[in-house]
C-alpha positions in Angstrom: 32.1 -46.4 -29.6 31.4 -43.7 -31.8 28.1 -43.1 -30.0 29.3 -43.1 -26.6 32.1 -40.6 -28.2 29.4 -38.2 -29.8 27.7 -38.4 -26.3 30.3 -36.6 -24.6 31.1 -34.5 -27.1 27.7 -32.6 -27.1 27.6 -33.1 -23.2 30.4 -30.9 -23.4 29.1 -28.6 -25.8 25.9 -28.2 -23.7 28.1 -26.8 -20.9 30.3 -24.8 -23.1 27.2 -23.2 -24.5 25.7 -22.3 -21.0 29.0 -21.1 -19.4 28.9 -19.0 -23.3 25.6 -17.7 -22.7 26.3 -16.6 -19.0 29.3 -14.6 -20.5 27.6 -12.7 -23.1 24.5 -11.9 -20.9 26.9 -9.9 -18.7 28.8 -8.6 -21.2 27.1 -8.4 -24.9 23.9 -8.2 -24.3 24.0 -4.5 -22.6 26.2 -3.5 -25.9 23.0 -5.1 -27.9 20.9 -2.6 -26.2 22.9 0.3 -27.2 22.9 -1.1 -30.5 19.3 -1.4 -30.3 18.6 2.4 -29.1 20.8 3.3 -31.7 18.6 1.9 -34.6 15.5 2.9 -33.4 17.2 6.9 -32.6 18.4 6.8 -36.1 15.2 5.1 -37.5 13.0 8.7 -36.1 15.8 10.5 -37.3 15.3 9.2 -40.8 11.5 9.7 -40.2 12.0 13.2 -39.2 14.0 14.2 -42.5 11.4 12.4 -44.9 8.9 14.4 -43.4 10.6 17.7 -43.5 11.7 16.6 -47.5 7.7 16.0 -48.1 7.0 19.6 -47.1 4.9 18.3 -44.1 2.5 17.0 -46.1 3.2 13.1 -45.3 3.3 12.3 -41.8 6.6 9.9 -40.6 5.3 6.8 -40.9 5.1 4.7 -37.6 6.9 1.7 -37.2 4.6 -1.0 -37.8 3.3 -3.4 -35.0 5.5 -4.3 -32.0 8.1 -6.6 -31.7 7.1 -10.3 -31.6 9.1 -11.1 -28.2 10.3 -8.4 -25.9 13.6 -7.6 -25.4 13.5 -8.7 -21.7 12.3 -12.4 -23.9 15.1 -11.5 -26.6 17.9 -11.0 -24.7 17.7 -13.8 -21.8 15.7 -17.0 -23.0 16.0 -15.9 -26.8 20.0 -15.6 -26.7 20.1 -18.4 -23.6 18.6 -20.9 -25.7 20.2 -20.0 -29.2 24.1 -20.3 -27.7 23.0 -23.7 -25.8 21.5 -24.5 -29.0 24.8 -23.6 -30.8 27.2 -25.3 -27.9 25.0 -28.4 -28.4 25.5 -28.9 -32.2 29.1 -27.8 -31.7 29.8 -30.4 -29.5 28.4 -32.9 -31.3 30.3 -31.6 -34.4 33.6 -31.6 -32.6 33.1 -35.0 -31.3 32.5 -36.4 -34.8 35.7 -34.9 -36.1 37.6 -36.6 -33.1 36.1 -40.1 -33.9 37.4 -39.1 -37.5 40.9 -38.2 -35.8 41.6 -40.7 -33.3 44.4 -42.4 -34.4 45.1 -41.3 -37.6 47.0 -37.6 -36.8 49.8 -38.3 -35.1 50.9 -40.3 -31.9 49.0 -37.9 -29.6 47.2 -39.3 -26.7 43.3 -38.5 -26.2 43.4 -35.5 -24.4 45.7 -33.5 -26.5 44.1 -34.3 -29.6 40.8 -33.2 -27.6 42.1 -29.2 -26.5 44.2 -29.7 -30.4 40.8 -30.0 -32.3 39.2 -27.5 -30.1 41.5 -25.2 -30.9 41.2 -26.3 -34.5 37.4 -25.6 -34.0 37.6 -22.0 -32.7 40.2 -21.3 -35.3 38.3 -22.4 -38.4 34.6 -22.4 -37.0 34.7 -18.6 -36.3 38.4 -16.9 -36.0 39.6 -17.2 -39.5 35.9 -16.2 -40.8 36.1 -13.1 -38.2 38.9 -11.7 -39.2 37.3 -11.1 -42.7 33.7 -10.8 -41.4 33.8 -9.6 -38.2 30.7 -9.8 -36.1 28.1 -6.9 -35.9 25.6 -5.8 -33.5 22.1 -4.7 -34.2 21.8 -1.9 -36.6 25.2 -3.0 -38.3 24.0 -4.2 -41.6 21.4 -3.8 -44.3 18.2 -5.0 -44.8 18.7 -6.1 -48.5 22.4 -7.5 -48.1 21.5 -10.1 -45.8 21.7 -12.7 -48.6 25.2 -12.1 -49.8 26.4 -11.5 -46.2 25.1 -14.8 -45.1 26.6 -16.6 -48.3 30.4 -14.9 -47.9 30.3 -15.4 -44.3 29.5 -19.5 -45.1 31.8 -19.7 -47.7 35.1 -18.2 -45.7 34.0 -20.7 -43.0 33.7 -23.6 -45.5 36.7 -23.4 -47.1 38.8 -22.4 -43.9 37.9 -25.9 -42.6 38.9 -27.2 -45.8 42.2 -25.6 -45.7 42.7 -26.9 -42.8 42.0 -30.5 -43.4 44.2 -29.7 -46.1 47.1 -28.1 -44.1 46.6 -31.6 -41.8 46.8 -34.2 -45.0 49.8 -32.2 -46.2 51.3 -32.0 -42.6 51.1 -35.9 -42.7 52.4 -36.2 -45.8 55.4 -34.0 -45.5 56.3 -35.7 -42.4 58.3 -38.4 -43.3 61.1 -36.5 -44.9 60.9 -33.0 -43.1 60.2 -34.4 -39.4 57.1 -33.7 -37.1 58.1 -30.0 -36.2 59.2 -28.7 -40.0 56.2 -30.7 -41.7 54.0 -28.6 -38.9 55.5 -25.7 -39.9 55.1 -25.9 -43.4 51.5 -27.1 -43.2 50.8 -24.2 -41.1 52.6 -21.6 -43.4 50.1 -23.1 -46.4 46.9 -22.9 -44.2 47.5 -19.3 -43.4 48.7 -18.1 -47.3 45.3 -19.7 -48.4 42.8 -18.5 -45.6 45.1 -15.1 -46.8 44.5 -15.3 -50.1 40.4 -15.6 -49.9 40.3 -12.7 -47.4 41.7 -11.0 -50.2 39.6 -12.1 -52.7 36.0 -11.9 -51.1 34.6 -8.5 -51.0 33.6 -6.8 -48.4 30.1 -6.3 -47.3 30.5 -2.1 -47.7 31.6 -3.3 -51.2 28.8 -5.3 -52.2 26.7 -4.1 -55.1 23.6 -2.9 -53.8 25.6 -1.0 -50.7 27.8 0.8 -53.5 25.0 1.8 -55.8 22.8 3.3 -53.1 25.3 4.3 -50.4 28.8 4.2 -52.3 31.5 2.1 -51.6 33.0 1.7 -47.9 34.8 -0.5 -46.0 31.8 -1.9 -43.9 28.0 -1.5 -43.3 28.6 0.0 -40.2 26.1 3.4 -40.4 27.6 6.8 -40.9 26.3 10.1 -39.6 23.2 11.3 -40.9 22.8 14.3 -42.7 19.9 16.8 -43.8 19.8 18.6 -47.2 22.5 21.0 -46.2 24.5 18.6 -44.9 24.3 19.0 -41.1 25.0 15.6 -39.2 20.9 15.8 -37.6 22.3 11.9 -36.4 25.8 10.9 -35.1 27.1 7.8 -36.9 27.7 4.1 -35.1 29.9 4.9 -32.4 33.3 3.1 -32.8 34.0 2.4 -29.2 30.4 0.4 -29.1 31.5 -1.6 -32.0 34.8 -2.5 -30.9 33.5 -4.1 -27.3 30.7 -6.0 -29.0 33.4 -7.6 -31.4 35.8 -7.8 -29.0 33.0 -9.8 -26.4 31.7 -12.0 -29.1 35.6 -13.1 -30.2 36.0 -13.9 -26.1 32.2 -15.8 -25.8 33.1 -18.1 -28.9 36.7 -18.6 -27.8 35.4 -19.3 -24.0 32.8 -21.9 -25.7 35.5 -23.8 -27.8 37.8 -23.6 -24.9 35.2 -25.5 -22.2 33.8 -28.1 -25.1 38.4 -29.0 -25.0 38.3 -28.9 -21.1 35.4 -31.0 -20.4 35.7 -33.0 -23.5 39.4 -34.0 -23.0 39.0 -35.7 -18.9 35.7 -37.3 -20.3 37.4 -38.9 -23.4 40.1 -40.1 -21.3 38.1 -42.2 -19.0 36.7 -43.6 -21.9 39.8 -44.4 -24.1 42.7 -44.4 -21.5 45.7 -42.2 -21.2 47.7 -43.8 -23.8 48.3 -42.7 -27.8 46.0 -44.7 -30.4 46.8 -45.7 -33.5 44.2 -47.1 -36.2 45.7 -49.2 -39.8 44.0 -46.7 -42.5 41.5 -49.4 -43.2 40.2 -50.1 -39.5 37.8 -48.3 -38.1 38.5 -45.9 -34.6 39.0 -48.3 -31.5 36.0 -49.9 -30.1 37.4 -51.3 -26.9 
């Protein structure tokens, strides 16, 4: 069962991540570009002021080689294939957690628990993490930070699934004596003061170390204009209104992905396991039949 269960679960997530990647090629991927022209303007910008700080005596250095697929590659197979990629293991992630579920979170029939734990998904997967550690587009970000960026960003998705597992456990619990609706709420209530309380607590990426000892601390990583020695802006700084779409876009592609993986999941699920709620004894395993 569990197989056949984990089969169209990542079925589902193929699709989601296709329908995903047809999204964000008409909508992202020209805001990557900008992003893109922005680096590499900023990049001979920098260029220009090193050599006018050397006297003229050290040519700007040239970028070295080219780029190892083109953008053309980069932004159709390279992004097409890494958000199928990404829909695929989602899938198959989400379908694991149902098999987990089934029976064991309430009298909820298949399909609900399928566009629940979807929800659950896009909530704890990437929504809670975002609000922390937004998404950023090409030249967003610095070279040497990419370490501790990658580390924060997995730990606020880490333990927002655990509070929510959490929240769900204590939901069940609470049940009993408060009733379905005030043991939700209270679950609920605890799920958003922790996820609150670790945004508060992790730093953020302008605040890291190495960006306050070489560029002081800010809010972000996002680039600010770029001055000569006199301090004329010679280059403007990441434009707001670019920054705001991308994240805005990439918020809408994940939420599209999660929401297809719970519409094609839930019809698919149903055919397999019937219309009616399923319960499972703690110590049996998810239905078979």
């Amino acid at each position: 069962m569990e197989k056949r269960i984990i089969a169209r679960g990542a079925l589902a997530g193929l699709l989601a991540g296709l329908v995903a990647f047809v999204f964000a090629r008409i909508f992202a991927e020209p805001l990557i570009q900008d992003a893109v022209d922005y680096e590499r303007g900023r990049d001979e910008a920098q260029d220009a002021l090193d050599h006018a700080a050397a006297g003229g005596a050290v040519a700007g250095h040239a970028h070295e080689g080219g780029e190892l697929f083109s953008r053309t590659v980069q932004g159709n197979i390279g992004i097409g294939i890494g958000m199928v990629l990404f829909g695929l293991a989602m899938g198959a992630l989400f379908a694991v957690a149902y098999a987990v579920c089934l029976g064991r979170v309430g009298n909820l029939r298949p399909r609900s628990l399928a566009l629940l734990l979807a929800g659950a998904g896009f909530l704890t997967i990437y929504l809670v993490p975002f609000v922390k550690y937004p998404a950023d587009p090409p030249a967003v970000g610095h070279d040497e930070t990419i370490g501790q960026r990658s580390a924060y960003y997995l730990i606020m998705v880490l333990a927002s699934v655990l509070f929510l597992i959490l929240a769900v456990i204590l939901g069940q619990r609470l049940k009993p004596r408060l009733g379905t609706w005030n043991a939700t709420l209270v679950a609920g209530a605890a799920f958003v003061v922790a996820a609150g309380l670790l945004i508060a607590l992790l730093p953020d990426f302008g605040k890291l170390p190495t960006n306050v000892a070489d560029y002081g601390g800010h809010a972000s990583e996002t680039p600010l204009p770029l001055r000569n020695e006199a301090g004329d802006i010679v280059f403007p700084g990441f434009d707001a209104d670019l920054l705001y779409e991308f994240r805005m876009y990439a918020v809408a592609a994940q939420a599209l992905l999660w929401a297809v993986i719970g519409l094609v999941f839930a019809p698919l699920i149903e055919r397999l396991l019937g219309n009616r709620p399923i319960q499972v004894a703690p110590a049996e395993q998810p239905a078979s039949a």
